[in-house]
C-alpha positions as CSV (number, residue, x, y, z in Angstrom):
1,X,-12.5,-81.4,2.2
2,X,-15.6,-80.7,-0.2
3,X,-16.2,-82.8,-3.5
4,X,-18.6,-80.8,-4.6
5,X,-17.7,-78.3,-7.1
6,X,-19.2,-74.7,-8.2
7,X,-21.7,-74.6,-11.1
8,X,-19.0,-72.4,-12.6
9,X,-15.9,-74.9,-12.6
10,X,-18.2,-77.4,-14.0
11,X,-19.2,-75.6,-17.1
12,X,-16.2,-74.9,-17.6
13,X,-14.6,-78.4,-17.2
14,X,-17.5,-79.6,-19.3
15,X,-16.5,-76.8,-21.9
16,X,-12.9,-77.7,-21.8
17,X,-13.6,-81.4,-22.1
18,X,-16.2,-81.2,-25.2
19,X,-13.4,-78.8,-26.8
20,X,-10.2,-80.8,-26.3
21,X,-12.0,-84.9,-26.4
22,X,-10.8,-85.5,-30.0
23,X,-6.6,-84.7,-29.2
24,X,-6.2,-87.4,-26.7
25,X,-7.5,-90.2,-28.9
26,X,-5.3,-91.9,-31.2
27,X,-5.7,-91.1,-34.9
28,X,-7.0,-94.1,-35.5
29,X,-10.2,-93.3,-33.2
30,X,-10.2,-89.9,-34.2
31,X,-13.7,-88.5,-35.5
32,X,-15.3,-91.9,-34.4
33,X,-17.7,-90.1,-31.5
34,X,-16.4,-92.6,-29.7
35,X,-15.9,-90.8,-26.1
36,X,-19.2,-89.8,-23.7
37,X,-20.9,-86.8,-24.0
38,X,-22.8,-87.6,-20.8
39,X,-23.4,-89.9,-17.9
40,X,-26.4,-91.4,-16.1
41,X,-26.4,-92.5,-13.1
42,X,-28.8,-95.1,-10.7
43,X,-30.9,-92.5,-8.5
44,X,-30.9,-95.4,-5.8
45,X,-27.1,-95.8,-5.5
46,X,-26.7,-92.0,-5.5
47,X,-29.1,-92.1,-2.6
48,X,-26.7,-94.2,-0.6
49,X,-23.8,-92.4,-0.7
């Protein structure tokens, strides 16, 4: 089985994700940009995979 993923379900993961973030916080933490927007990853440990 694959883990990679097409360019277009990405986007629109991404696109659901940045549209929906805010409703699975508590109120509390609502409108605190408190979840990622992004991730970086070491190069290196990518290599080794």
């Amino acid at each position: 089985m694959s883990q990679f993923i097409s360019l277009q379900q990405a986007i629109d993961m991404t696109t659901l994700y940045r549209a929906e973030k805010e409703n699975i916080l508590a109120n509390a933490y609502k409108g605190q940009n408190i979840l990622a927007r992004c991730e970086t990853f070491d190069r290196e440990i990518l290599i080794l995979c």
